[in-house]
N, C-alpha and C positions, 0 to 999 in steps of 0.2 A: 453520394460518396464524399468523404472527407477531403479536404486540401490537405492534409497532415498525412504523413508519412504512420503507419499504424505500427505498434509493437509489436512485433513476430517473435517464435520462441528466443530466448538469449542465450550469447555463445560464451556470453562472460556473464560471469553473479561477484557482487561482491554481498559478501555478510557478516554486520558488526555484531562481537561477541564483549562481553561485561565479564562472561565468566557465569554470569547469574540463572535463576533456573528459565527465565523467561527468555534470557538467551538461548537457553538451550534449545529449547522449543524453534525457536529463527533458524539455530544452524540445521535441525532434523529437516525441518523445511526444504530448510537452501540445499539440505544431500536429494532431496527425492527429486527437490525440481531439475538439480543440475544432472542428476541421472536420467528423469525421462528428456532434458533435451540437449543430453551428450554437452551439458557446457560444462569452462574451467569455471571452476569454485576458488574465491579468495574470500581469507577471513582474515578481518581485520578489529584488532583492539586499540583500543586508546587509551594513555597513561596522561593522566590530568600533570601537567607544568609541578615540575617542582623546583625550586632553589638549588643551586649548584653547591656542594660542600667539600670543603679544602681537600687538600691531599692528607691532609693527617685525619681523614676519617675514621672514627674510631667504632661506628656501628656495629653491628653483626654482621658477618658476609651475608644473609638472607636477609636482608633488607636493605642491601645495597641495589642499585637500579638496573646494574647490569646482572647482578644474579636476579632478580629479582623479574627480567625479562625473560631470562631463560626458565626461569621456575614457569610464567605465563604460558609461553609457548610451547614448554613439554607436555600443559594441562592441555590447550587446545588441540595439539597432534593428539592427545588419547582420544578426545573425545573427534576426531575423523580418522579412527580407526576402520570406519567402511566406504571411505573414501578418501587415498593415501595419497592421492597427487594435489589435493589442496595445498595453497599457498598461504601463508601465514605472514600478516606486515603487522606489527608492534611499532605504534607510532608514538610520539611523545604531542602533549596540545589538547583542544579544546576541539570534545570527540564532533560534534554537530560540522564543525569546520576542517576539519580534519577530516572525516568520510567523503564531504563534497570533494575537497582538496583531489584528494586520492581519486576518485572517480572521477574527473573533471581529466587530471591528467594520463589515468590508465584506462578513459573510455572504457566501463562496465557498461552494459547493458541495462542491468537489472540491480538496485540494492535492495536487499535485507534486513530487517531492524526489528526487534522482537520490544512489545509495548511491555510497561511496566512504570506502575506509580513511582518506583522506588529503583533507583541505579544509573547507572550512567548513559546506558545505550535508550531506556526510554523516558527520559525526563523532556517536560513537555519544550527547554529549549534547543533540544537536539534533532526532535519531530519537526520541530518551526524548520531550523534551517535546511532539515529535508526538503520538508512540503516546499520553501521556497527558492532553494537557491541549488539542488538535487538536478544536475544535469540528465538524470536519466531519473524512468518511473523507480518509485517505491513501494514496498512492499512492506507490509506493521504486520506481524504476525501475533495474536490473542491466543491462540489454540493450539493442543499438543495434537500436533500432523496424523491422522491416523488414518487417512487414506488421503487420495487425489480430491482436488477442488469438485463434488458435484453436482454442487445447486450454487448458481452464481446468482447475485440481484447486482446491476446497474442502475446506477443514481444517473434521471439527465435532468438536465434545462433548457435542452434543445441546440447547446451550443454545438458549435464543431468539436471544441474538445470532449464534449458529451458523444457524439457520434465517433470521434478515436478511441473512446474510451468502451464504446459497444464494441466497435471492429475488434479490439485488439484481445477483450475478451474471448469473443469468440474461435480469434487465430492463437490464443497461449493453451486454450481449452475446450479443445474440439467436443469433447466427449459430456461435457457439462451441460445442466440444464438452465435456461438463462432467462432470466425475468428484468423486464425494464419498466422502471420505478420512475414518476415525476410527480412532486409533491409542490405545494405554494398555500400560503395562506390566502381567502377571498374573502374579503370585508363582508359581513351581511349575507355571509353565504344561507343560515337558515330561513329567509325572508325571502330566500329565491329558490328553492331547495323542488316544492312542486308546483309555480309557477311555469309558463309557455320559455318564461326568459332562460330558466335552471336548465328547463330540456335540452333547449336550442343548445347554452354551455356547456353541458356534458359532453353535446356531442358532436362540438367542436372540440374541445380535451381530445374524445378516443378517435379521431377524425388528426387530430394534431399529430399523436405520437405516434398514428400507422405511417404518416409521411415521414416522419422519422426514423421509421425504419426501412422505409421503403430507399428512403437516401444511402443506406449503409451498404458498403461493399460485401455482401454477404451473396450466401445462395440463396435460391427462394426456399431452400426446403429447410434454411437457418430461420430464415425470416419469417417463415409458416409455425416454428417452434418457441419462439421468441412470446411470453407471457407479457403484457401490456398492463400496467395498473396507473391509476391518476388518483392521488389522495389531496387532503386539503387541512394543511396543516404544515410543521414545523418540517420544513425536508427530513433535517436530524432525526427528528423523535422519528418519523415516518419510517426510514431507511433501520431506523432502529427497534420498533416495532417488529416490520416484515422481517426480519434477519429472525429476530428471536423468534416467532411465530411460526415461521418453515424452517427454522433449523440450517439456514444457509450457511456454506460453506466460507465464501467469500463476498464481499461486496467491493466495486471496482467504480470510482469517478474519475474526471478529467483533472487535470492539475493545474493546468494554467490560472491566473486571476480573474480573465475578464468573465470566468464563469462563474455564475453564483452560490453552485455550489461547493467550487472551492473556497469560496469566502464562509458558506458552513464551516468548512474545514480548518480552517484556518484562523479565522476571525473573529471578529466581537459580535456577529450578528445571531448568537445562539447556540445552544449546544455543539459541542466540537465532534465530529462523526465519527470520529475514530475513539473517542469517549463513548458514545452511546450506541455502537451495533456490536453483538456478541463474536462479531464473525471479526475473519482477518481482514484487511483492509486494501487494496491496492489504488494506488493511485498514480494515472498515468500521464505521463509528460510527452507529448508527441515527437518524435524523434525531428 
């Protein structure tokens, strides 16, 4: 079992919107999830810093900043027309710093952030200051929502934030099917491949990662369901492979640093994971 406190369903979401279609897809998200777990939903955008201009402003009124907020926030009310009690904050600032800001001091549970090469909500240094500085887990959604999470892969490296990040899966989404993935590159692996030496490694690998779940707060009859794979190769590509190949719904790792494969994620050491798997991405921060 984990020393970390595990992510249980959340009672507060917050969800960054652009406006954009790949936004759109985050907030559809953020209504299903905040419906199945009865939580409040806030949507929040960000209006990049602008220059302050005089009082003899002579622009159009619709592109003055204060109509031009109200214009923002009537398009977002339309579109949580199936969900009327959301809260809508139009913040001024540098959106990556501004989502932390805002969730740091309104303790959100859960954020929301829909990926996209292009726009404000997912340019890769607004993901950054997620992934790093994101008091609570994040959620990158790639896909338009068109049912519940059903096939989940977890990325481990065995760490503890890897084992929160199995638990917590399994406590956001009871009903899913869950595979646990650990990938590494081994020098000279073909040279040992059907060697006494390759066996013996194998099967300490499937020997490694049943204690690893044997460690997790789970039930046995979670733990009896629970799909075990050990590949050898680039974690990324790996995780990105199996997502494409089963069709998975989501893939979920630990967030902290000292794990390595949040340095996948995050870092210079190779493909960036939330680049390379089809699927949506969660990534948990233990409370």
């Amino acid at each position: 079992m984990s020393d970390e406190a595990v992510l249980t369903p959340p009672s507060s979401i917050l969800v960054a919107s652009d406006l954009s279609a790949q936004s759109d897809r985050a907030l559809a998200r953020a209504i299903m999830l905040a419906n199945t777990w009865s939580a409040e939903l806030t949507v929040i955008h960000v209006l990049a810093s602008e220059l302050s201009w005089p009082d003899y402003d002579e622009r159009p009124s619709w592109r003055r900043s204060s109509d031009r907020k109200v214009n923002i926030e009537s398009d977002i009310r339309a579109d949580l027309a199936t969900f009327p009690t959301a809260k809508i904050r139009i913040l001024d600032g540098e959106p990556g710093a501004a989502i932390v800001d805002l969730a740091r001091k309104e303790q959100f549970d859960l954020i929301i952030v829909g990926e996209s090469r292009r726009g404000m909500i997912g340019g890769g240094a607004t993901l950054d200051a997620l992934f790093r500085s994101a008091p609570t887990s994040t959620l990158v959604i790639k896909n338009r929502p068109r049912h519940d999470y059903r096939k989940i892969v977890v990325g481990t490296d065995f760490t503890e934030e890897a084992l929160v990040a199995l638990e917590s899966a399994a406590s956001l989404f009871p009903a899913a099917s869950l595979a646990l993935l650990h990938s590494f590159d081994v020098p000279y692996r073909s040279l040992m491949s059907d060697s006494p030496l390759g066996h013996e490694f194998g099967a300490l690998e499937k020997e490694t990662i049943r204690n690893f779940i044997d460690r997790a707060a789970l039930a046995d009859s979670v733990k009896a369901k629970v799909a075990t794979y050990v590949e050898h190769g680039d974690p990324a590509e790996m995780l990105g492979r199996y997502a494409a190949d089963n069709r998975v719904d989501l893939t979920v790792i630990g967030a902290y640093p000292r794990g390595r494969l949040f340095h996948y994620l995050v870092g210079g050491y190779g493909p960036r994971i939330v680049e390379r798997v089809v699927s949506d991405v969660l990534v948990v921060r233990p409370r």
